[in-house]
MIKOLZA-440228 format. One record per residue (C-alpha): residue in one letter; x, y, z. Coordinates in steps of 0.5 Angstrom, whole numbers, padded with zeros to 4 digits, always signed. Each point is the difference from the previous one (the first is absolute). Example, Ala and Ser with C-alpha at 12.3 -4.5 7.8 and 13.67 -1.06 7.14 Angstrom:
BEGIN
A+0025-0009+0016S+0002+0007-0002
***
This chain:
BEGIN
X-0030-0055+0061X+0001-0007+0000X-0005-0004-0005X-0002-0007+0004X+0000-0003-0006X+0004+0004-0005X+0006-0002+0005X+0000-0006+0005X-0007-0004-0001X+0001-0001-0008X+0005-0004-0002X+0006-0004+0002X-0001+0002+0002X-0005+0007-0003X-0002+0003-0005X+0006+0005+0000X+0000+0008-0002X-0005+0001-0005X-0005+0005-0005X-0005+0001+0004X-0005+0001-0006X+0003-0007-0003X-0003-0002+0007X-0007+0002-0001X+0000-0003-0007X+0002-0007+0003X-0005+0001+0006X-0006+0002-0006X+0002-0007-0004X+0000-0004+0006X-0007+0002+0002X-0003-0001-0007X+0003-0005+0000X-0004-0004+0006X-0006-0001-0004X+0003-0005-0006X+0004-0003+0006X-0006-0002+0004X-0003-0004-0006X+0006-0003-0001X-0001-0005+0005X+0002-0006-0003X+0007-0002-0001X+0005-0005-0004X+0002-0004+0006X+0008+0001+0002X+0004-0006-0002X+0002-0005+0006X+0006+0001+0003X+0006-0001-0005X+0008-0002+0002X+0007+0000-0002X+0006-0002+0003X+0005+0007-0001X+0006+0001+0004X+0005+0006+0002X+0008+0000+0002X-0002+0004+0008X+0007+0002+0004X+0004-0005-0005X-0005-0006+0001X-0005-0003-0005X-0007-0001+0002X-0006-0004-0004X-0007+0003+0003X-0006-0001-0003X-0004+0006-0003X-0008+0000+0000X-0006+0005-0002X-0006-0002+0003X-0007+0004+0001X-0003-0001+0007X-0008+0001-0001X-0003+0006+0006X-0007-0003+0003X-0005+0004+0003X-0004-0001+0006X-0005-0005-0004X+0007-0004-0005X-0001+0003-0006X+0006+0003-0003X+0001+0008+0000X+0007+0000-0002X+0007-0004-0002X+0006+0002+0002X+0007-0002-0004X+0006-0001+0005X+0007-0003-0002X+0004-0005+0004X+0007-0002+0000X+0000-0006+0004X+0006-0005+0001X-0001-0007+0000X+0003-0005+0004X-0001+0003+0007X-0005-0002+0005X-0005+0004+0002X+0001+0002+0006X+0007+0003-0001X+0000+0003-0006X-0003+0008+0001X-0005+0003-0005X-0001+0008-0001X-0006+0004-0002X+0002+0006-0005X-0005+0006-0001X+0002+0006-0003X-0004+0007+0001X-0005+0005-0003X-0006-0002+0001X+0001-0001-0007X+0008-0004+0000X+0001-0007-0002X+0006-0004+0003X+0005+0000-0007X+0003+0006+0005X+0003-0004+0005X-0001-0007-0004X+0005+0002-0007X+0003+0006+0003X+0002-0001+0008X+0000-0008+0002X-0003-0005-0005X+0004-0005-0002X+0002+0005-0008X-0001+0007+0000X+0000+0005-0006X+0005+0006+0001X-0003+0006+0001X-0001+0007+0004X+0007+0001+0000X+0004+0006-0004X+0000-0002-0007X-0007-0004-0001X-0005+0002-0005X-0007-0002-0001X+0002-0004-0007X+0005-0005+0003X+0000-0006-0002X-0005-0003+0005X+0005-0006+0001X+0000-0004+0007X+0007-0002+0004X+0003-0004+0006X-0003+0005+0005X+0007-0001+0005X-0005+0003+0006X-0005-0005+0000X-0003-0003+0007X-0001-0007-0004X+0006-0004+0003X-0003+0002+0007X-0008+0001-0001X-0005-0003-0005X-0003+0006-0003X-0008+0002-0002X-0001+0007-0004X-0007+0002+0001X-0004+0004-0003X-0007+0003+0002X-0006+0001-0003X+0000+0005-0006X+0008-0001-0001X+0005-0005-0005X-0005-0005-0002X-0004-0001+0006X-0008+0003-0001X-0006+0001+0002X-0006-0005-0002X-0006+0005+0002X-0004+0005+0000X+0005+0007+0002X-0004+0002+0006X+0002-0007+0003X+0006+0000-0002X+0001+0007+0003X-0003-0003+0006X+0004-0006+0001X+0007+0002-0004X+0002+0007+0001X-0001+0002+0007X+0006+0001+0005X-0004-0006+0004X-0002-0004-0005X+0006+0000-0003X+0003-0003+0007X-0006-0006-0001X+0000-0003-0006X+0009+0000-0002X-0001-0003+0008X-0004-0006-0004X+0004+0000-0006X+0006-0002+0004X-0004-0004+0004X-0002-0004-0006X+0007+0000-0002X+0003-0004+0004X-0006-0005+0001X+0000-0001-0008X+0008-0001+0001X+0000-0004+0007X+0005+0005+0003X-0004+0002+0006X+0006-0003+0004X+0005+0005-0003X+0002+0006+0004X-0003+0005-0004X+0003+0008-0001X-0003+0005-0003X+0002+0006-0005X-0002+0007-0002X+0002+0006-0004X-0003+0007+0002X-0008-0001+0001X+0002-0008+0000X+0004+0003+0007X-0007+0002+0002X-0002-0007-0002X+0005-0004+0004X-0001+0002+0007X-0008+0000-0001X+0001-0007-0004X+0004-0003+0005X-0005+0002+0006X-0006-0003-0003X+0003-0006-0002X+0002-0002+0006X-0007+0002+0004X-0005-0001-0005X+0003-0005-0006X+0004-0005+0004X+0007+0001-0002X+0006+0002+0003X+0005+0004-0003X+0007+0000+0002X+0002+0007-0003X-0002+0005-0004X+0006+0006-0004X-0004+0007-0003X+0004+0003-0005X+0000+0007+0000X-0008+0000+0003X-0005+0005+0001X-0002-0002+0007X-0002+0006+0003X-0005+0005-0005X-0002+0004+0005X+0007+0002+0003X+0002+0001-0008X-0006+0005-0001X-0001+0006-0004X+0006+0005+0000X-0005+0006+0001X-0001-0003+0007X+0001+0003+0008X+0004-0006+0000X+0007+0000-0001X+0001-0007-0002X-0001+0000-0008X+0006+0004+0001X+0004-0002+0005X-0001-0008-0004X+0002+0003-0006X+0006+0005+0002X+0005-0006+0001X-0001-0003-0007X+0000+0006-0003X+0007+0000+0003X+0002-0006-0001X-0001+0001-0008X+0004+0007+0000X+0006-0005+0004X+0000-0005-0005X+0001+0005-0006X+0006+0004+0005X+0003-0007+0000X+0000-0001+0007X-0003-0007+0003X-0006-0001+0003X+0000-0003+0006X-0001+0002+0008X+0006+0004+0000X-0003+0005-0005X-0008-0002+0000X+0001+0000+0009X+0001+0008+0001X-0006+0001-0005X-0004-0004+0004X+0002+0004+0006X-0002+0006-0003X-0006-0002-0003X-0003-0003+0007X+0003+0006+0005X+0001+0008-0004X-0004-0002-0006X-0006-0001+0004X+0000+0006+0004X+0002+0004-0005X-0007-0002-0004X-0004+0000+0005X+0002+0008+0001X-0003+0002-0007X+0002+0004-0005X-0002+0005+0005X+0006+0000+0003X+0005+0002-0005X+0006-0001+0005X-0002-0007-0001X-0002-0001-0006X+0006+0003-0003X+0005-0005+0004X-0006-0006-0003X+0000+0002-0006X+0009+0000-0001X+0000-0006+0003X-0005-0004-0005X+0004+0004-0006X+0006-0002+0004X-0002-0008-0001X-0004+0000-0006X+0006+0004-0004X-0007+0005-0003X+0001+0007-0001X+0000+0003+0008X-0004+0006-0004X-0005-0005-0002X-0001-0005+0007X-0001+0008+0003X-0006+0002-0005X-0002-0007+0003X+0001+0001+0007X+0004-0005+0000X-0005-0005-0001X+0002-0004-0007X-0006-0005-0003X+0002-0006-0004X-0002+0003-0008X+0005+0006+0002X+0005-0004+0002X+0001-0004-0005X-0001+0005-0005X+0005+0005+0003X+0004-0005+0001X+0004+0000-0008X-0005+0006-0002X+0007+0003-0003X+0001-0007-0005X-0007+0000-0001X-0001-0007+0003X-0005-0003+0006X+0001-0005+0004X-0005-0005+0003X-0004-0001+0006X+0003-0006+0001X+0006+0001-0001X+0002+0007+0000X+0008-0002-0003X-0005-0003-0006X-0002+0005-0006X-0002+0001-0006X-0001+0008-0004X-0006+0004+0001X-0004+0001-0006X-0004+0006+0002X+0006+0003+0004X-0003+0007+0000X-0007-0003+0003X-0001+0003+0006X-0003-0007+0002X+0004-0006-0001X-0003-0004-0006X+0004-0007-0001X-0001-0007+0002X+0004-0003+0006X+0008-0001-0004X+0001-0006+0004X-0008-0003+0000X+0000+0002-0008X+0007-0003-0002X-0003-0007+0004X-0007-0002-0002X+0003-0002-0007X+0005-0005+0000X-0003-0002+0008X-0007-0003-0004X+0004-0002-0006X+0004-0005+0003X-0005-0002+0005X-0005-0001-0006X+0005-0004-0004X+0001-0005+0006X-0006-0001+0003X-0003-0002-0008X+0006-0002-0004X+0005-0003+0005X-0005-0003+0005X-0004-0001-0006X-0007+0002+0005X-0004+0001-0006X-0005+0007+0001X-0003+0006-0003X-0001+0006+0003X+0005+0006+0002X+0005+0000+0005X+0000+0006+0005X+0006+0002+0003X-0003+0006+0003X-0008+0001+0000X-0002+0007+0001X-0008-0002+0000X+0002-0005+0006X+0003+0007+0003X-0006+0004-0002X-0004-0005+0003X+0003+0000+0007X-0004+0001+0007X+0005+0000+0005X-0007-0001+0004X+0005+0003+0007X+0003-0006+0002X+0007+0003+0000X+0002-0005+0006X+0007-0003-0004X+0005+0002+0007X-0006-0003+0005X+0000-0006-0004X+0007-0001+0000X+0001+0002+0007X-0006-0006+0002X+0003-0005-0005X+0007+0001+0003X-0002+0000+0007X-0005-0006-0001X+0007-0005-0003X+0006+0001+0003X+0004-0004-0005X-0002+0005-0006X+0005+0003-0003X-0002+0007-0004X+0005+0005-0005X-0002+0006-0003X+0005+0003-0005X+0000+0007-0003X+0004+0003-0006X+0003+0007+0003X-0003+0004-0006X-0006-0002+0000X-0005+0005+0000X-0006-0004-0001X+0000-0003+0007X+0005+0003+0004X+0005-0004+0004X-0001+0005+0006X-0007-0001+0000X+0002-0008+0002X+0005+0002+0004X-0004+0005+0004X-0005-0007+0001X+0005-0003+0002X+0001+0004+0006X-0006+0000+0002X+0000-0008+0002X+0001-0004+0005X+0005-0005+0000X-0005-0006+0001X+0006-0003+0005X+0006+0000-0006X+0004+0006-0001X-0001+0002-0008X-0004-0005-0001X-0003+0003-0006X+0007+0001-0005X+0000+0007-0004X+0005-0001-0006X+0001+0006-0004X+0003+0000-0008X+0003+0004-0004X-0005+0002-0005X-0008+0002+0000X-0007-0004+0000X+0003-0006-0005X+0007+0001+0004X+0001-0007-0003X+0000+0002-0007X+0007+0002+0002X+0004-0005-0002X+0006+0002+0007X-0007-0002+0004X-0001-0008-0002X+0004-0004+0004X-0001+0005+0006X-0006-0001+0001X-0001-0008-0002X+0005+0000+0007X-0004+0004+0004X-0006-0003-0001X+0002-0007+0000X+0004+0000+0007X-0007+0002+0002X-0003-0007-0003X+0006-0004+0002X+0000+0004+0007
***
């Protein structure tokens, strides 16, 4: 059965395969700790915005830009200051305003900073790793990062309250309130950017937004109450790896076929990679088929219907490449633990929820539960707020003290998704209100945190707003951080920059 938070809501991203006891442990510490942090309303104020001028070698061009850490104070209702939340911008100088794009980045979770997309995917220097080979302890040293956007685009990272250094400044019963629902969430970052471009002058520029996994959750919904509640246009929006439809995701126990049907064509995907064979339509197209036609029929008959199961059960090993005998005790119904487990059970290897093709050894392989940490999600936090802590105080020279969260588990704890699950309503509104806006959603084939069927499936259910394919799905090899991949980095930099300069 899928966890919520365990798979798609914590993290880039998620907070990954974990010990369920582990879990509760950190839970327990977080309630205790509630206590101290209401009294702890008083804080060393964040330095004022600091800059230094950097520059990085994109497509064989130099480019100079200005990098700034900053905090933007949050009010309430009354102008007193409940938060601050810290961004980093890449700008380049010398454009007007007006010609020169600006893109806000968020990251997911509930409980994700943007280091993810800032220092893995499309800031202007990146650190190496979710690919074969990283460790944990490797040297956390920043490199030209040859798929950034920053030639085309400004880029602002944001980080949300209870993230990177970005805090609350109040009692945890507001800050609740304010910071940590699904609809809250949507208020205050609409104000930050907001705020943003009123400090920096930049109301004129055309303005995009960026978001990775429940930061796809974010942009569509941002995107909507910007431009009808907070005055500010936006001229596009790219959600990477999204989790757009949680109700459609579901629980693999359900009546429904879909948690199973979004998740067959990745699992495919990943058994593909490892036979060597290319992922694309031809190969991913014939799956896709079966999964939308016989695969339903043949779920919905039930195990009841042996005649059904049986041939249910020999397609999925056939796709998954898992021992049929296995897929038949399942009724041919293979949740993601077993997949990942079964996988390269005979290496004593698992693999990741975000990438399946991604491992690491199991350490409790006669477990009948699976007890490890993500491979992918361990292997990244290290050197992500390592190199991230080291730029923001040591190269920038932002002078602070406190600890850095890449990956906050209290804020995913603490999360009320409060039912507003309304990202594709607001995407398919913000669309159908700016004719001129451009949107791209882009997926790894192995991901199995947010699939890439789930946003396929959305996308066949919209309509076309006047111009065919008018919103671009562009998928990559790889999972949920497919830009961890170093073949991926100039792929996706031309895709999503045709859309700005289209």
């Amino acid at each position: 059965m899928r966890r919520f938070l365990a798979v798609c809501l914590a993290a880039l991203l998620g907070l990954g395969i974990t010990v369920p006891h582990a879990m509760a442990q950190d839970a327990a510490k977080d309630k205790a700790s509630e206590k101290s942090d209401a009294k702890e309303t008083q804080f060393k104020p964040f330095p004022a915005p600091k800059s230094i001028t950097q520059s990085t070698t994109v497509g064989g061009r130099k480019i100079t830009y200005t990098a700034t850490v900053g905090a933007i104070p949050v009010k309430d209702d009354k102008g007193k200051t409940i938060g601050e939340v810290v961004y980093t911008a890449y700008t380049v100088p010398g454009a007007a305003p007006a010609s020169r794009p600006v893109t806000f980045a968020f990251n997911g979770g509930p409980g994700a900073s943007s280091v993810y997309l800032n220092l893995g995917a499309i800031g202007p220097k990146r650190i190496p790793f979710g690919a074969k080979g990283d460790s944990p302890s490797d040297p956390p040293v920043l490199q030209d990062n040859p798929g950034t956007w920053i030639d085309f685009t400004d880029l602002v990272f944001i980080d949300p309250i209870g993230t990177g250094f970005s805090r609350s400044e109040t009692d945890p019963e507001t800050a609740k309130k304010a910071f940590f629902t699904a609809n809250s969430d949507i208020h205050y970052l609409s104000r930050v950017v907001y705020d943003w471009l009123l400090r920096n002058k930049r109301m004129t520029s055309p303005k995009y937004l960026v978001g990775e996994s429940y930061g796809g959750y974010r942009v569509p919904r941002l995107a909507y109450y910007l431009e009808t509640q907070v005055g500010v246009g936006i001229s596009g929006m790219t959600m990477v790896s999204p989790y757009l439809d949680p109700p459609a995701i579901g629980e693999e126990d359900a009546l429904s076929p879909l948690p199973w049907m979004i998740n067959l064509p990745s699992m495919a995907a990943g058994h593909f990679e490892r036979e060597g064979k290319p992922l694309n339509d031809s190969t991913m197209g014939p799956v896709e088929q079966y999964v939308r036609s016989q695969f339903v029929t043949d779920f919905l008959a039930g195990p009841k219907d042996k005649a059904a199961t049986d041939r249910l059960s020999a397609k999925v090993a056939e796709l998954t490449g898992l021992d049929p005998t296995l897929v038949r005790k399942l009724n041919g119904r293979v949740d993601i633990d077993t997949y990942l487990r079964e996988i390269r059970r005979s290496q004593g290897l698992i693999g990741s929820v975000y990438d399946s093709n991604y491992t690491s050894f199991d350490p409790f392989p006669a477990s009948a539960y699976p007890e490890y940490s993500d491979p992918l999600l361990v292997t990244i936090i290290g050197p992500t707020t390592s190199a991230m802590v080291d730029f923001v105080t040591r190269q920038v020279g932002w002078d602070v003290d406190a600890p850095y969260n890449a990956l906050s588990y209290k804020v995913g704890s603490q999360w009320d998704s409060d039912h507003s699950d309304t990202p594709v309503s607001d995407l398919r509104r913000a669309i159908a209100a700016d004719p001129k806006m451009t949107v791209n959603i882009v997926h790894g084939w192995d991901d199995l945190s947010c699939p890439y069927y789930g946003s396929m499936l959305i996308l066949a259910q919209m309509p076309d707003f006047g111009v065919k394919n008018r919103v671009k799905l562009f998928m990559y090899p790889g999972g949920h951080m497919f830009y961890s991949r170093s073949e991926n980095h100039e792929p996706l930099r031309r895709d999503i920059m045709a859309s700005y300069r289209g």
